[in-house]
C-alpha positions as CSV (number, residue, x, y, z in Angstrom):
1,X,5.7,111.9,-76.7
2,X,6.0,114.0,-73.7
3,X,3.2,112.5,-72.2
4,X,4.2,109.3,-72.6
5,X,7.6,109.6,-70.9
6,X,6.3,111.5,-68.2
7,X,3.7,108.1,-67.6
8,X,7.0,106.0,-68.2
9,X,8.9,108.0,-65.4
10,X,5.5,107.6,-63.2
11,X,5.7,103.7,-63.7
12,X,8.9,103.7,-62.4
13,X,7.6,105.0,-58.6
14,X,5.0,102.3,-58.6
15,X,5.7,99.4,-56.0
16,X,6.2,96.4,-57.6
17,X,3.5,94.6,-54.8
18,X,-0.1,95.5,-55.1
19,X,-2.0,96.8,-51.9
20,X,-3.0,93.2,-50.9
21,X,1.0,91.9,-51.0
22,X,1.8,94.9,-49.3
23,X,4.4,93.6,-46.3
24,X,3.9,89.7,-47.2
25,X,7.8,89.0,-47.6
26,X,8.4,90.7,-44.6
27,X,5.0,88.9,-42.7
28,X,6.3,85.3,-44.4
29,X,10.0,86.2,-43.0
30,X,8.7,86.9,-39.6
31,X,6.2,83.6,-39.9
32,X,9.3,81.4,-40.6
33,X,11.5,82.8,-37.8
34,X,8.9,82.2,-35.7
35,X,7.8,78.9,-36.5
36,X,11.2,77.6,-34.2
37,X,9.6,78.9,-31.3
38,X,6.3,77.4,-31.9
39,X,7.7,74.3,-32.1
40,X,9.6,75.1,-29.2
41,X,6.7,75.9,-27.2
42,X,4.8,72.5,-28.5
43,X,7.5,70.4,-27.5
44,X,8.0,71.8,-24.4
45,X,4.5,71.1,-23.5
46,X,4.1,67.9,-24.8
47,X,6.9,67.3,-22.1
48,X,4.8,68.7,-19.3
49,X,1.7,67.3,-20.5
50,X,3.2,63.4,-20.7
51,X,3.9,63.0,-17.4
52,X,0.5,64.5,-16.2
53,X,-0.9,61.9,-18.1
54,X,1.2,59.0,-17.3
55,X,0.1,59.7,-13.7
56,X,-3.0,59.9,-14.2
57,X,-3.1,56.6,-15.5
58,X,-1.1,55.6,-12.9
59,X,-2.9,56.4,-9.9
60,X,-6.4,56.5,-11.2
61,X,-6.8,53.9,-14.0
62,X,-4.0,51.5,-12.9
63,X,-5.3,50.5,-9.7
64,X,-8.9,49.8,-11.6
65,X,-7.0,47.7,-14.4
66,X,-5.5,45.8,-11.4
67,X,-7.8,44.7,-8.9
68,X,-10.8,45.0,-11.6
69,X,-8.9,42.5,-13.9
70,X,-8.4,40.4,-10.8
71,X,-12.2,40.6,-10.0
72,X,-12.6,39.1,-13.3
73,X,-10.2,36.2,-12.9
74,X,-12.0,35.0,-9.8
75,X,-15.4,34.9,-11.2
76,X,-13.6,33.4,-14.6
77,X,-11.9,30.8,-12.7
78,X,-14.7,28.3,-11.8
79,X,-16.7,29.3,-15.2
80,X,-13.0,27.2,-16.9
81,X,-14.5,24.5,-15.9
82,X,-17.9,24.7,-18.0
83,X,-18.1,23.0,-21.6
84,X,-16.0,24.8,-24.3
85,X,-19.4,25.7,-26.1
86,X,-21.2,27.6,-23.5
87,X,-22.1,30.8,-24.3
88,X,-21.4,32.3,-20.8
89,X,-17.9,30.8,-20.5
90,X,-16.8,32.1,-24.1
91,X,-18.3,35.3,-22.7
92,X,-16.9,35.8,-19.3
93,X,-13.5,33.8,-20.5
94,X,-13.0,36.6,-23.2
95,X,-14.0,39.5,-21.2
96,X,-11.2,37.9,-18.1
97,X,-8.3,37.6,-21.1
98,X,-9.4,40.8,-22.5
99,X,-9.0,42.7,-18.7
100,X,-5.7,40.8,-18.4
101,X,-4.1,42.0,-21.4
102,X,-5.1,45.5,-20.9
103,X,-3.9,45.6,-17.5
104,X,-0.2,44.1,-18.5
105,X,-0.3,46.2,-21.1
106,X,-0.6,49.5,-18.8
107,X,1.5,47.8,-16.3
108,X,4.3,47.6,-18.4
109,X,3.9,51.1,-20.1
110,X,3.7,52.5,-16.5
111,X,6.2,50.4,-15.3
112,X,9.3,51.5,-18.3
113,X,8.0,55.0,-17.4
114,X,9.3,54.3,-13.8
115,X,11.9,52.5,-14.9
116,X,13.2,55.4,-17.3
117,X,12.7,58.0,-14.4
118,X,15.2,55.7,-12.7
119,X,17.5,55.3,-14.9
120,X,17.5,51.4,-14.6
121,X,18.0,48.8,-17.6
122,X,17.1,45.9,-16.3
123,X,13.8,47.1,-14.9
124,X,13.2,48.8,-18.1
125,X,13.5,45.2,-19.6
126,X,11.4,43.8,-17.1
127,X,8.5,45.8,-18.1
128,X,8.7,45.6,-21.7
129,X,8.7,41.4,-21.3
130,X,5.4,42.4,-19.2
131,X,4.5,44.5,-21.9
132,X,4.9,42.1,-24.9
133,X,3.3,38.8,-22.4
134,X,0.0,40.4,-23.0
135,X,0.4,38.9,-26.8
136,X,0.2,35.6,-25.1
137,X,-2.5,33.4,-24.6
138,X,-3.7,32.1,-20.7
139,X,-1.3,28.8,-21.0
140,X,1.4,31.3,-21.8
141,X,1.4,34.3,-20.4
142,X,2.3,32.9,-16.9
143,X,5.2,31.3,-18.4
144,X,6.5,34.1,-20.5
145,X,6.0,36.3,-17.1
146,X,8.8,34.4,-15.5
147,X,11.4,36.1,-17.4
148,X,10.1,39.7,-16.4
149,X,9.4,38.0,-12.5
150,X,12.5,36.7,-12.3
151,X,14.5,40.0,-12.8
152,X,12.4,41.6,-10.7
153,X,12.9,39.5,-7.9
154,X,16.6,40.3,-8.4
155,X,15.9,43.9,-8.9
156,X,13.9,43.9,-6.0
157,X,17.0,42.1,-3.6
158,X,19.2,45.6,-4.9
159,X,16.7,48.1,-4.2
160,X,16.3,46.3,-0.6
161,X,20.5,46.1,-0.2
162,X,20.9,49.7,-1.5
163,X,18.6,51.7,0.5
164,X,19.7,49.9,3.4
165,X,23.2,51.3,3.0
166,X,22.2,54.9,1.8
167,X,18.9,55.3,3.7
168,X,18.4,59.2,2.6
169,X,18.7,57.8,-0.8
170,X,16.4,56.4,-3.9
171,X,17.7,53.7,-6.0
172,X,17.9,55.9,-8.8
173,X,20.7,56.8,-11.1
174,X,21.5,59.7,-13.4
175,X,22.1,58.1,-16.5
176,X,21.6,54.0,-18.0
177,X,25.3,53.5,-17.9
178,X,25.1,54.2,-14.1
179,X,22.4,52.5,-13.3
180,X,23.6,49.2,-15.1
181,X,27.1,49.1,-13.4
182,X,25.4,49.6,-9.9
183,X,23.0,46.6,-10.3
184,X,26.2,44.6,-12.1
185,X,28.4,45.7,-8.8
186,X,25.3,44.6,-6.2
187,X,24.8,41.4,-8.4
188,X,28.8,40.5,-8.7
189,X,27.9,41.2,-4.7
190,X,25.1,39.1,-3.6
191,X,26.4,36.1,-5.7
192,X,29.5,36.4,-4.1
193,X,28.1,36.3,-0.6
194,X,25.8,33.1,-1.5
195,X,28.9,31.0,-3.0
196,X,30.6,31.8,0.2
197,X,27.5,31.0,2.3
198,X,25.4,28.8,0.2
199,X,23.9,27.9,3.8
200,X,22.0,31.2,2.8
201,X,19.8,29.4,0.6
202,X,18.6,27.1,3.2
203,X,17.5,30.0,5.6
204,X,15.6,31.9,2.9
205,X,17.3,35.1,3.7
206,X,16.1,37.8,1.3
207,X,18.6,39.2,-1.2
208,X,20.0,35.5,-1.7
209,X,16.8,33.5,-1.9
210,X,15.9,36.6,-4.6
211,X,19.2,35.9,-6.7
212,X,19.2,32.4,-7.0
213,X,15.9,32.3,-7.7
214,X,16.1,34.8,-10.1
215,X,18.5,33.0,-12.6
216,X,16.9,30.0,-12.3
217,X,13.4,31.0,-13.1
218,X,14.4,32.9,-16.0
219,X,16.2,29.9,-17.2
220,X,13.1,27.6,-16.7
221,X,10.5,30.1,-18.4
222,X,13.0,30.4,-21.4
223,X,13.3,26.8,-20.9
224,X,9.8,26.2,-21.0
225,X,9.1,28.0,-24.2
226,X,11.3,26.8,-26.3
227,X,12.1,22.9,-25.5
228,X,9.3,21.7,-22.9
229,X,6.6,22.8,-21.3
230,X,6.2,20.9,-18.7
231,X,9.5,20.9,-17.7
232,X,10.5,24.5,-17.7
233,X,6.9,25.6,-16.3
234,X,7.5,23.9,-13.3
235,X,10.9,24.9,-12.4
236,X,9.7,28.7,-13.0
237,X,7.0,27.7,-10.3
238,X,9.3,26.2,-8.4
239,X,11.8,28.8,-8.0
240,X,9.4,31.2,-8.9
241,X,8.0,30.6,-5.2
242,X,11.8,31.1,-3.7
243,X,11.5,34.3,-5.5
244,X,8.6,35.6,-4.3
245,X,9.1,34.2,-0.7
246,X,12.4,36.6,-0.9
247,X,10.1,39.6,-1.4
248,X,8.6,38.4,1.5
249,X,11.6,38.7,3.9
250,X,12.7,42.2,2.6
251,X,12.7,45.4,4.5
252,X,10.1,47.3,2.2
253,X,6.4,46.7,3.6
254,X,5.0,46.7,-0.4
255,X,7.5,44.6,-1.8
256,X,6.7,42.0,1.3
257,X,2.5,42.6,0.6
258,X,4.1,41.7,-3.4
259,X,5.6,38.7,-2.4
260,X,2.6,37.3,-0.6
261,X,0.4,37.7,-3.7
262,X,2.9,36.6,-5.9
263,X,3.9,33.4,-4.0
264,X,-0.6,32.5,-4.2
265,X,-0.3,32.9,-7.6
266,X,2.6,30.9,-8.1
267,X,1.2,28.0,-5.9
268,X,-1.8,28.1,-8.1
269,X,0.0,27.9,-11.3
270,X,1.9,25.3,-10.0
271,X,-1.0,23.0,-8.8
272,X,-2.2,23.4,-12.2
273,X,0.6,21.2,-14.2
274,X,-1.3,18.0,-12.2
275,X,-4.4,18.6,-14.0
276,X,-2.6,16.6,-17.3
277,X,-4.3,12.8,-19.4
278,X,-1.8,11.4,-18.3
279,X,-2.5,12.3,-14.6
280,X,-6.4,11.8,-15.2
281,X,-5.7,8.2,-16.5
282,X,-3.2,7.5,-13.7
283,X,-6.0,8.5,-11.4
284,X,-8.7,6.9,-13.1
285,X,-10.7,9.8,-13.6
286,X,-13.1,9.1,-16.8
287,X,-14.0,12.6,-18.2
288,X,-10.4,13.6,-18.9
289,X,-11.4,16.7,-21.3
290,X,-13.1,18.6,-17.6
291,X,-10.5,17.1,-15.8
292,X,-8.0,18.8,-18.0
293,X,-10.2,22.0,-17.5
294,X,-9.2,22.4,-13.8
295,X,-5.8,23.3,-15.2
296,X,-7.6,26.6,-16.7
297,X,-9.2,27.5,-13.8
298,X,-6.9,27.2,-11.7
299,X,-4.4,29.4,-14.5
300,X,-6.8,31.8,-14.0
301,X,-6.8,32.2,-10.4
302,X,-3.2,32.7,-10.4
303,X,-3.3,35.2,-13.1
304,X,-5.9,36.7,-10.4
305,X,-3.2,37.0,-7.8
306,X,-0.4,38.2,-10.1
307,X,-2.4,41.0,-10.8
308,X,-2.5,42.5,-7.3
309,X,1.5,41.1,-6.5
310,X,2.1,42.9,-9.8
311,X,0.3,46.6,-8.6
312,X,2.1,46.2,-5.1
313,X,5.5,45.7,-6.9
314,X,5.0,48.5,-9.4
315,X,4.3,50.8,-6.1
316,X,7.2,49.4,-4.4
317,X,9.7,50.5,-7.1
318,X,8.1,53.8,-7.5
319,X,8.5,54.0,-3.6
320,X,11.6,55.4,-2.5
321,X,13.2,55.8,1.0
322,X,10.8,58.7,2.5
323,X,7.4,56.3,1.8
324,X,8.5,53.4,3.9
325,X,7.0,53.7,7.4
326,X,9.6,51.5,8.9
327,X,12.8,53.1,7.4
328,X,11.5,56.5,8.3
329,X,11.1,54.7,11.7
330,X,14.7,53.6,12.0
331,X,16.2,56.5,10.7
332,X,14.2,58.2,13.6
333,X,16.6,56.0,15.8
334,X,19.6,56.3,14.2
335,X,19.3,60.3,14.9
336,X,18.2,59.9,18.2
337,X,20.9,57.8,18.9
338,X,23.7,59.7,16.8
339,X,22.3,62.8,19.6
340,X,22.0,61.2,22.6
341,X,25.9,60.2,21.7
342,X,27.0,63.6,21.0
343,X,25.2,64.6,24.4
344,X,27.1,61.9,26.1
345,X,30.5,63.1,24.6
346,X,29.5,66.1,25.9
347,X,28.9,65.7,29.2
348,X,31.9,63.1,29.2
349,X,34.4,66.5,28.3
């Protein structure tokens, strides 16, 4: 009996976790209170990582996306007008709409990254329309395009207006809220100034031209897709050339290189709603289906051109004061000036 209670009182010493346990609550404890961190840590470089990425893509894969897409259009352009059952159109057609989407569809990613950096809701719209046109097929997507082209024109006309008045500036805001009521102030703005002069128009002057445009391209692209084609395609050409001939006459050297590309595209575009039946048979032209063809090629030649106004206007609204050789150059002037006047009122005393 003794023995038994001293084995008893023994069993009472023993530690309830075996060798192999030994310190696991206190290892699982330390495991969970760490696991915060870890997280921490991950999330932290996912955020570092991201933009490495993005920028990568930006400035290595976007400009091949760009002008290789481009490339494609040309080559795809005259191949249009081939029968529908040869081998080597279906082939080179499907690789050309197959470089196109992929390109918009980086474009726009790239371009809401930007657009988030700078706080901006409109542009941030923009991009997702260019994002969502690569859905579309080649009759489409120019048309679609006119709602992102059009606010870009007018985005454009307030980057141009504000960095002209803060020239040690970006057009960049700290939050959305800011960045809305600024373009809603410059808007309010430039409209104001065109219904006072509406003269403006007439000369093309930049921020006006842009505006007008702007408003009346959307509304002919939404036009377009939803009660006629014909009619609302050709005002978005239409004013879409205004609109890109306003990129033309702003200060920024990209946004004018833009403008050019875009304006060649648009004239392309445009020159394409002749090639209709009804215009073959007004014209007397006898093989209606390859006359109606030209309109495809000559879709795909602009799409050739937007591509490369599109690249140039993605670099133009990453581009802020600092990157413009001819606003460095002026502010060079303004400080040689604002000197040689303090050495003047200098002398003077």
């Amino acid at each position: 009996m003794q023995i038994v209670n001293n084995n008893l009182a023994k069993a009472e010493h023993i530690p309830l976790s075996t060798p192999k346990n030994l310190g696991g609550d206190n290892a699982h404890q330390e495991n969970n209170q760490n696991r915060p961190n870890d997280n921490l840590e991950k999330l932290k470089l996912a955020e570092t990582k991201l933009p490495q990425i993005i920028n990568t893509l930006d400035k290595k894969v976007m400009p091949l996306t760009a002008f290789g897409s481009a490339m494609i259009n040309f080559i795809s352009a005259p191949i249009r007008l081939f029968e529908d059952d040869n081998p080597l159109k279906k082939l080179i057609n499907n690789i050309s709409m197959l470089g196109t989407k992929l390109h918009l569809a980086l474009y726009g990613a790239i371009g809401m990254w930007t657009a988030h950096e700078h706080k901006n809701p409109l542009l941030l719209f923009s991009f997702a329309v260019e994002c969502l046109s690569s859905l579309f097929d080649l009759r489409k997507i120019y048309l679609f395009r006119g709602i992102a082209t059009g606010i870009d024109g007018a985005v454009g006309a307030f980057k141009d207006r504000y960095e002209q008045r803060n020239p040690d500036k970006d057009f960049k805001h700290k939050n959305y809220s800011e960045g809305l009521s600024t373009n809603l102030k410059l808007f309010k703005e430039i409209l104001s100034e065109l219904k006072a002069n509406p003269k403006s128009l007439i000369e093309l002057k930049g921020a006006p031209t842009l505006i007008a445009s702007s408003i009346l391209m959307v509304a002919g692209s939404i036009f377009g897709l939803t009660i006629n084609d014909k009619i609302g395609a050709s005002i978005r050409d239409i004013f879409g050339g205004f609109n890109d001939f306003g990129l033309t006459q702003l200060e920024n050297k990209t946004a004018r290189k833009s403008g050019g590309f875009y304006l060649l595209g648009t004239f392309k575009d445009l020159l394409a709603r002749f090639f209709t039946a009804d215009n073959a048979k007004l014209f007397g032209v006898t093989e209606i289906a390859k006359f109606e063809r030209g309109r495809d090629a000559l879709h795909e030649l602009a799409l050739g051109f937007d591509r490369i106004g599109q690249y140039y206007f993605l670099r133009f609204n990453q581009e802020g004061n600092a990157n413009d050789e001819k606003i460095k150059e002026r502010k060079n002037i303004e400080r040689e000036l604002h000197q040689a006047q303090i050495l003047s009122e200098a002398m003077a005393a």
